[in-house]
C-alpha positions in Angstrom: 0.0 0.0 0.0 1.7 3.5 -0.9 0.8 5.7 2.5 1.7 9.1 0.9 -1.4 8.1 -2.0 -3.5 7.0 1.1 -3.1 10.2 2.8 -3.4 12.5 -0.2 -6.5 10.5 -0.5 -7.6 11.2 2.9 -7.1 14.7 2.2 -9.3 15.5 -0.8 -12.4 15.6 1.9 -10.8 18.6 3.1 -7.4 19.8 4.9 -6.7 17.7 8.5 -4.2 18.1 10.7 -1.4 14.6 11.2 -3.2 13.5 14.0 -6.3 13.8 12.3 -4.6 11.8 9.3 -3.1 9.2 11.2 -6.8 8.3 12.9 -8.8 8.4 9.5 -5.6 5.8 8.5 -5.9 3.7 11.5 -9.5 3.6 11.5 -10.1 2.5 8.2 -6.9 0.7 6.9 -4.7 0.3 9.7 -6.8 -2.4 11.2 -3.9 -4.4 11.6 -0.7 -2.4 11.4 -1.7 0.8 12.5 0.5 3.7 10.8 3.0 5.7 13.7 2.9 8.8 14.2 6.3 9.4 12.9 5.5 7.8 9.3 2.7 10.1 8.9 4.8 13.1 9.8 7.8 11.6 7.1 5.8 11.5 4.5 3.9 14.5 4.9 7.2 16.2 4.8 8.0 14.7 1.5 4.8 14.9 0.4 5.2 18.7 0.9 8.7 18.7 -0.5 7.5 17.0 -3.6 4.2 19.8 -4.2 1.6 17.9 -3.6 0.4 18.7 0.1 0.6 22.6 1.3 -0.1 23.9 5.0 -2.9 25.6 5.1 -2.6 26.9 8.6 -0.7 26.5 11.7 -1.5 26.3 15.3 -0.1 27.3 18.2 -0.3 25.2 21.0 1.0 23.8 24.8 2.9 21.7 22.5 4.6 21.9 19.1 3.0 23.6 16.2 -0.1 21.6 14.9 -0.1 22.1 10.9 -3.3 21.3 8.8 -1.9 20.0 5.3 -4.2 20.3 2.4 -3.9 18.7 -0.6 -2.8 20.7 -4.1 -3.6 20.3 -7.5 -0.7 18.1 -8.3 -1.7 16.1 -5.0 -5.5 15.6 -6.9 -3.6 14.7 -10.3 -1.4 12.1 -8.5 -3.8 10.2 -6.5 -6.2 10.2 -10.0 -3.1 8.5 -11.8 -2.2 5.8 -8.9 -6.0 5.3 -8.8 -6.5 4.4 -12.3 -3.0 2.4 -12.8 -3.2 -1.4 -12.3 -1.5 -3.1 -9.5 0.6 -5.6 -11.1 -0.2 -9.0 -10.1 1.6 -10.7 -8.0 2.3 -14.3 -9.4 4.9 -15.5 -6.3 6.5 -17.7 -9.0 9.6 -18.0 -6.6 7.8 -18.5 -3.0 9.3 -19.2 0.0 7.1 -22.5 0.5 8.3 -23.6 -2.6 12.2 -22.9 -1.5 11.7 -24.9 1.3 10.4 -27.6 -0.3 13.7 -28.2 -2.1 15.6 -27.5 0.2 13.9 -30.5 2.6 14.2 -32.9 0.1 17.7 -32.0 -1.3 19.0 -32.1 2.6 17.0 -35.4 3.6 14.5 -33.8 5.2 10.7 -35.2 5.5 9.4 -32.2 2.9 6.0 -34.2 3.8 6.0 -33.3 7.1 6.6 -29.3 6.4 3.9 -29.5 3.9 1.6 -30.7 6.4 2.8 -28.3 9.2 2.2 -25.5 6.6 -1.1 -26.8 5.7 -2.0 -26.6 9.6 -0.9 -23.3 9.8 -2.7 -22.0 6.8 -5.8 -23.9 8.2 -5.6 -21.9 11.6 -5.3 -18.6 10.2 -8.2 -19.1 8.0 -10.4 -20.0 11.1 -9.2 -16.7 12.5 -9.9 -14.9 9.4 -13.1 -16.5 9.2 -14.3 -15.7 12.8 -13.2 -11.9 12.5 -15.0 -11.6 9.3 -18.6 -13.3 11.2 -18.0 -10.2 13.6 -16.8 -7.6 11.6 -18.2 -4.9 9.6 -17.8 -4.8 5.8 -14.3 -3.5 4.9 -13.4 -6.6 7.9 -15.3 -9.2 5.9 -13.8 -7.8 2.2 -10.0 -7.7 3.7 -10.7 -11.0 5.2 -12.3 -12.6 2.4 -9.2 -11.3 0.1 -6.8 -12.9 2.7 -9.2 -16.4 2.7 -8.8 -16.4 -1.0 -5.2 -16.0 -1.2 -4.7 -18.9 1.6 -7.4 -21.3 -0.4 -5.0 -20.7 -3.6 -2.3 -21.7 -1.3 -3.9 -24.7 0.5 -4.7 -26.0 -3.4 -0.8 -25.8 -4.2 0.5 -27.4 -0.8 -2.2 -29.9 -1.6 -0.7 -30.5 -5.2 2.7 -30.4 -4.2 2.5 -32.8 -1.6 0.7 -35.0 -4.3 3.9 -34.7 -6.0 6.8 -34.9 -3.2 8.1 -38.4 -5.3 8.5 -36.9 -8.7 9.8 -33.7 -7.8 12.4 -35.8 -5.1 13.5 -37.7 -8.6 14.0 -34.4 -10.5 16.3 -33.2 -8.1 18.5 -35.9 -7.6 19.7 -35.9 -11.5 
């Protein structure tokens, strides 16, 4: 996820101050890793740096300054391009699960067994997933169902792969 498009999206409701930014973030993307303080400050710095945020006022406080950012023209124009360009997909053609299988069968390792530990694991986060989405609201049940589908694909190849532990164990050792 880029932060400095998620922010400059946050802004074109109108100017907030960081604070404000950071709880708009938290509350409805940061569910899980929710952004520190110190990330949103960076990259409103550089955000302001590059042209696309300006302050649009300062105040004065028991504390440090408190600036309200607001996005610009070229802010708008950015977040419109990053909207409307394709995230590539990402085809994990070189996984780690994959890397490990080798590696257990070229060192004499059961790969079998770390198939089926994986499979476990996949298993138990997907009755986590599945019990947050029951309770949650709708962006919980469309970031869970995303994450579901991505461990189904990945159930289906540790599945397939452990259908195939023999022949792949005979490729390797020519």
């Amino acid at each position: 996820m880029s932060i400095g498009h998620t922010l400059l999206g946050l802004l074109e409701s109108g100017p907030r101050h960081g604070y404000d930014l950071k709880r708009a973030f938290d509350e409805k993307f940061g569910h899980d890793r929710p952004l520190a303080y110190g990330q949103v400050y960076a990259t409103m710095s550089r955000l302001l740096k590059n042209g696309l945020v300006e302050v649009d006022g300062v105040e004065a406080g028991g504390g440090p300054e408190r600036k309200r950012y607001a996005i610009t023209g070229a802010g708008v124009t950015d977040v419109a391009q990053w909207l409307a360009t394709p995230e590539k997909p990402e085809p994990y053609l070189q996984s780690t699960l994959y890397t490990k299988v080798v590696l257990a069968l070229l060192t004499g390792r059961s790969a079998g067994e770390l198939l089926e530990t994986q499979r476990a694991e996949h298993l138990r986060l997907m009755r986590d997933l599945t019990r947050r989405k029951q309770g949650g609201d709708l962006a919980d049940q469309l970031i869970c169902d995303h994450a579901l589908f991505h461990l189904e694909a990945d159930l289906r190849w540790l599945e397939l792969t452990a259908a195939r532990l023999d022949q792949l164990a005979k490729e390797l050792a020519r």
